[in-house]
C-alpha positions in Angstrom: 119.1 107.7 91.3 118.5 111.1 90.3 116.2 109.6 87.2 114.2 107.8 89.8 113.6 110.6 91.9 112.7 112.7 88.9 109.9 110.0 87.8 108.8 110.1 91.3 108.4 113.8 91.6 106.3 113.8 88.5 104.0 111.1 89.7 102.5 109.0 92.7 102.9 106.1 91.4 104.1 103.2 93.6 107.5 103.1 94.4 109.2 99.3 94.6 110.6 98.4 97.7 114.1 97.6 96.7 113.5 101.5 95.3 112.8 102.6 98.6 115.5 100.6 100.2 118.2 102.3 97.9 116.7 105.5 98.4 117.0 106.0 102.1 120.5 104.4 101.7 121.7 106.4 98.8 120.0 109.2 97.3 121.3 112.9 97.9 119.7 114.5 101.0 117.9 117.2 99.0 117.1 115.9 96.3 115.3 113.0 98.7 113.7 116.0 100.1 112.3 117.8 96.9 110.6 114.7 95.5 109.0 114.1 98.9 107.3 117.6 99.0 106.5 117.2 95.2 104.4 114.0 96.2 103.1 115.8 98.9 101.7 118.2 96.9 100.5 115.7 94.3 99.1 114.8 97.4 97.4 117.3 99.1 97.8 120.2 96.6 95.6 123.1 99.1 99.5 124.3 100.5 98.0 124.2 104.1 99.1 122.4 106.9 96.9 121.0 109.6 97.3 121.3 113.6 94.7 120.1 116.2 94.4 121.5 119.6 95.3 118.3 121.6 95.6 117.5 125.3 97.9 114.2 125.7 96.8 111.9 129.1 99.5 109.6 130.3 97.4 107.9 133.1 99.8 105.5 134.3 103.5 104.5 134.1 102.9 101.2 135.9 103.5 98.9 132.8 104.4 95.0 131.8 105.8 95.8 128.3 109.2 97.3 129.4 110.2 98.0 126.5 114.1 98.5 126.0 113.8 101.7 124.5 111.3 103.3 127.2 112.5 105.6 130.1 109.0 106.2 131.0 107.7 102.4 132.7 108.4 102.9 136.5 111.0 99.9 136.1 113.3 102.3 134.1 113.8 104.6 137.4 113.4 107.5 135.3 109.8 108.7 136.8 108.0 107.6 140.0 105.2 104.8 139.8 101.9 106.8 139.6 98.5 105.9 138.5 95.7 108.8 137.7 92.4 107.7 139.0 89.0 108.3 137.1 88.0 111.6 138.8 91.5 113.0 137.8 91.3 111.8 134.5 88.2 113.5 134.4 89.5 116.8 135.7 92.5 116.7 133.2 89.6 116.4 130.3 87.6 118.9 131.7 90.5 121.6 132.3 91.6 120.5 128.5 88.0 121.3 127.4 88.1 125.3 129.1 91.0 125.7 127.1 89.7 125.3 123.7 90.7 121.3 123.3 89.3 119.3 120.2 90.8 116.3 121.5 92.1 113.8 124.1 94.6 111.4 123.6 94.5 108.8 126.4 96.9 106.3 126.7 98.8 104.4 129.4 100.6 101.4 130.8 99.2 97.5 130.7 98.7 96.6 134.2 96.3 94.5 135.3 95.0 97.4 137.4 93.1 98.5 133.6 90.6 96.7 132.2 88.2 96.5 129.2 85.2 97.4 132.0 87.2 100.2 133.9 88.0 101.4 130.3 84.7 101.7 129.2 83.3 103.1 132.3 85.9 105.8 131.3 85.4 106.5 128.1 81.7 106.9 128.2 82.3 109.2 131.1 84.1 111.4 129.4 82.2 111.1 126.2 79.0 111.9 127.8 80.1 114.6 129.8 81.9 116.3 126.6 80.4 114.9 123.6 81.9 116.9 121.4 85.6 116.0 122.6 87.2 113.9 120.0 88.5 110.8 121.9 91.9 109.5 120.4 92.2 106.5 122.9 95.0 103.6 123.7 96.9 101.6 121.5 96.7 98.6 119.7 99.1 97.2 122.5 96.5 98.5 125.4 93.6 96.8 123.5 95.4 93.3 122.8 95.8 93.8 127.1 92.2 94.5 127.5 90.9 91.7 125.1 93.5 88.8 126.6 92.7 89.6 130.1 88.4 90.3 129.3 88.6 86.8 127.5 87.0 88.2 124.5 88.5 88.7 121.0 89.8 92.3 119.4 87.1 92.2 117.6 84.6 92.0 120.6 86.6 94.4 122.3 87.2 96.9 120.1 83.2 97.1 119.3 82.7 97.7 122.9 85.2 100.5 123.1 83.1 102.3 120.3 79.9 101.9 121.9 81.3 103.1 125.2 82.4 106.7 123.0 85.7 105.9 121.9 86.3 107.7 118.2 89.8 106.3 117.2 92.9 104.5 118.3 96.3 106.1 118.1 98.4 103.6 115.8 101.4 103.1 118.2 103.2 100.5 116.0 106.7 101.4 117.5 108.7 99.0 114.6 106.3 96.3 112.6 109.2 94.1 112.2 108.7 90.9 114.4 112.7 90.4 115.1 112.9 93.6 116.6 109.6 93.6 118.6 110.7 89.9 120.0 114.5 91.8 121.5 113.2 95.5 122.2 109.1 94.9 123.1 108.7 91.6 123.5 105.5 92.0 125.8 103.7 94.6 123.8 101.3 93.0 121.0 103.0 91.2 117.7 102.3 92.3 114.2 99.6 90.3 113.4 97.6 91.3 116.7 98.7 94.9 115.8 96.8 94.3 112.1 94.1 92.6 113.6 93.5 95.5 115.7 92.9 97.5 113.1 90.6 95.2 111.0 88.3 95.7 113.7 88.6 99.3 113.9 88.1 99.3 110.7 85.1 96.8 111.3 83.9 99.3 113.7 84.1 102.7 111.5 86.8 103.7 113.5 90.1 105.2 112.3 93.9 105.1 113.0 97.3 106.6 113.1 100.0 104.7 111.8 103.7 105.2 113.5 107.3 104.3 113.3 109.8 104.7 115.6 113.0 104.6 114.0 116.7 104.3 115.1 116.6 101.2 117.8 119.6 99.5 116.0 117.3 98.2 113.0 118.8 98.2 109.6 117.7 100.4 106.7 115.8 97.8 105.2 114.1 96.5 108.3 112.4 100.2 108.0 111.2 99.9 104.7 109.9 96.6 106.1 107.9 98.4 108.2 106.4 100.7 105.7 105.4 98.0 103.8 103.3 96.8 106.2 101.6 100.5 106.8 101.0 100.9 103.2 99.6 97.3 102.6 97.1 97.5 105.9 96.1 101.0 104.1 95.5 99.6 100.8 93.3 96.9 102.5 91.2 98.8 105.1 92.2 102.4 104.1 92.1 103.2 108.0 95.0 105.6 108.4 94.4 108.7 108.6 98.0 110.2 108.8 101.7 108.9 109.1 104.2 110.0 111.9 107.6 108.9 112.6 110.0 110.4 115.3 113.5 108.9 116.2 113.8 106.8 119.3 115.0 108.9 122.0 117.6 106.2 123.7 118.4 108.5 127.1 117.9 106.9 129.9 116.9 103.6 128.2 118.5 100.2 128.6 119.6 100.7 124.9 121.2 104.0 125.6 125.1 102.4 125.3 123.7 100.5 122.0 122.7 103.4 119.8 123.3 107.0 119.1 119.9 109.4 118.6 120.0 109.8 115.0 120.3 113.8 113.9 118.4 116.4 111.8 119.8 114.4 108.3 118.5 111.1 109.4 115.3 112.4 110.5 114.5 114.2 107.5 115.7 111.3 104.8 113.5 108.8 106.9 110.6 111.6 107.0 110.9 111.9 103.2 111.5 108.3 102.0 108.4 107.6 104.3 106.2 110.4 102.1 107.9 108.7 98.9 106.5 105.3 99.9 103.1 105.9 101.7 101.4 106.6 98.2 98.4 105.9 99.6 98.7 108.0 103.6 97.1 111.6 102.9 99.2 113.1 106.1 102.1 113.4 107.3 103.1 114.8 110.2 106.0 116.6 111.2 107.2 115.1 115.0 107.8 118.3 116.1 107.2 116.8 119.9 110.7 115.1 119.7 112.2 117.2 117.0 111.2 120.8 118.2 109.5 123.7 116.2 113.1 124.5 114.1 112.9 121.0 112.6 109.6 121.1 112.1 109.4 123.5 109.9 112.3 122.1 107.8 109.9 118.9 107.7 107.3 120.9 105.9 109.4 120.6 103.1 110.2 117.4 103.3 106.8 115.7 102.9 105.0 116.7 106.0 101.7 118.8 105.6 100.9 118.3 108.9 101.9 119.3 112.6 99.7 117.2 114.9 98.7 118.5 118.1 99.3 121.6 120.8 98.3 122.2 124.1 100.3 119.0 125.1 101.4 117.7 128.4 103.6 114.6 127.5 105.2 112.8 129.7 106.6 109.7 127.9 109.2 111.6 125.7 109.9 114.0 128.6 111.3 111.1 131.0 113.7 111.2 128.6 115.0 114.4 128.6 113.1 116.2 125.2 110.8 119.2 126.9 108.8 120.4 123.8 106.2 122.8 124.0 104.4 125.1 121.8 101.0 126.9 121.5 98.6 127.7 118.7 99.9 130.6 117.9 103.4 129.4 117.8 102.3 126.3 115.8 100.9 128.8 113.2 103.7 130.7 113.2 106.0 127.9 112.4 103.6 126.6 109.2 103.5 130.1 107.9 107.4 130.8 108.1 107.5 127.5 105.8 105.6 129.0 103.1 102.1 127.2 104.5 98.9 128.4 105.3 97.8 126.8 108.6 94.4 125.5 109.3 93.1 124.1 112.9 91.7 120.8 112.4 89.7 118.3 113.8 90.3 114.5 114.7 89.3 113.1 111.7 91.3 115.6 109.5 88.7 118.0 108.6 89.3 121.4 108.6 87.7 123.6 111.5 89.0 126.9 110.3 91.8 128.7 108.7 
């Protein structure tokens, strides 16, 4: 083990996946840890670490998915039915905008209240109004919706999305392992609509995020699984702009007897083997919304160069119990206590100053 890891800090070359497998099972905590920041700075050798001044829209909780591991859906009881309309959408957006926002992330439930049309009349909206406002909008599950009930393909409906003033699509791949997404999200999109989705962002100039939610009663090898698909839809389309995994937060979920939250150690080792794998994913970010500031910044060591967005108002992780917060300044003071210089970014990655 420690040989492998020492060929892997030297390098970035591609690590097998039977490797990666018996690295998250096996190798020493620490040591996982160094050779993940060592390929992060092979990486991305500046030593800074990105933020973006974000404001997160959750327009509706009305949703068909369900998913098992979801205490957000108004079925879970956690949080009230409620759908934003347009003009409050709008006002969020605009309020966002006042305070120094870069970006919007919009994303909600699938209802058949939202379609392809009401989502375009939206999006160009808001795009026309603020044309500088990077728009970060739905997920791949969202756009399968829109296309099935539009009777148009992804394709068709992606390319509208763009011309309406959409800029990218969050990745939102909770686990790309088809066993799991039949028991736990069997209503969301399947793998190979979640790929397709982003062929035609690709197709379209667009860009992605690419996710995992970990810790939903998946084995070890089912995550590398997942991996494997991020890395081989990167090698193909190169689309991904960053990586970001966060543990499934089971409270108040219908899998909340099934599984236990994994801790700080799992977190980290997943975080890290993740880096060691995604040779070809620039950024990585940190999941301080679910992990908080303290863990971070221990992330920052661990591969991440990246803390994603502030000036959030959240609501999905929130319904089940995890109240993160932090500001710019506070985001900047957590990169610099790791030994980082921080830089504000914008939503395609690019520095807007340090």
């Amino acid at each position: 083990m420690e040989k492998i890891l020492n060929d892997l800090s030297r390098s970035l070359r591609r690590v097998e996946f039977e490797e990666a497998v018996s690295l998250l099972e096996g190798a020493g905590l620490h040591e996982l840890g160094a050779c993940a920041h060592s390929r992060r700075m092979l990486a991305d050798p500046g030593g800074t670490v990105g933020y973006i001044v974000n404001r997160m829209v959750n327009y509706s909780n009305v949703c068909a998915a369900q998913c098992a591991f979801c205490a957000y859906h108004a079925k879970a009881g956690r949080v009230a039915p409620f759908v934003l309309d347009d003009g409050e959408i709008f006002e969020i957006c605009s309020e966002a905008v006042s305070r120094g926002a870069r970006q919007i992330m919009l994303q909600g439930g699938l209802s058949p209240r939202f379609t392809l049309a009401w989502a375009e009349g939206l999006v160009s909206r808001i795009k026309s109004s603020f044309p500088g406002l990077w728009l970060h909008v739905f997920s791949p599950s969202e756009i399968v919706w829109f296309s099935r009930a539009s009777g148009c393909s992804i394709g068709e409906c992606v390319g509208r999305l763009r011309a309406a003033g959409a800029d990218s699509v969050p990745g939102a791949a909770d686990l790309l392992v088809p066993e799991i997404r039949r028991s736990l999200c069997g209503n969301k999109c399947t793998v190979e609509e979640w790929i397709s989705v982003m062929r035609a962002l690709a197709k379209n100039g667009m860009s992605s995020s690419a996710t995992m939610t970990f810790g939903m009663g998946e084995s070890l090898r089912q995550r590398i699984e997942h991996l494997d698909v991020i890395r081989r839809v990167q090698d193909e389309l190169g689309i991904f702009k960053a990586f970001i995994a966060w543990p499934v937060a089971p409270e108040n979920t219908r899998i909340e007897k099934e599984v236990k939250r994994a801790g700080a150690p799992e977190f980290l080792r997943t975080l890290a083997v993740s880096r060691i794998y995604l040779d070809n994913v620039k950024y990585v970010q940190s999941g301080w919304l679910t992990e908080g500031l303290k863990l971070a910044q221990v992330a920052l060591r661990f591969g991440a160069n990246d803390v994603g967005g502030v000036l959030m108002d959240e609501m999905v992780v929130r319904a089940a119990g995890i109240d993160n917060k932090a500001s710019s300044a506070q985001m900047e003071g957590v990169v610099r206590g790791a030994g980082f210089s921080p830089r504000e970014r914008d939503g395609e990655y690019e520095t807007i100053r340090k």
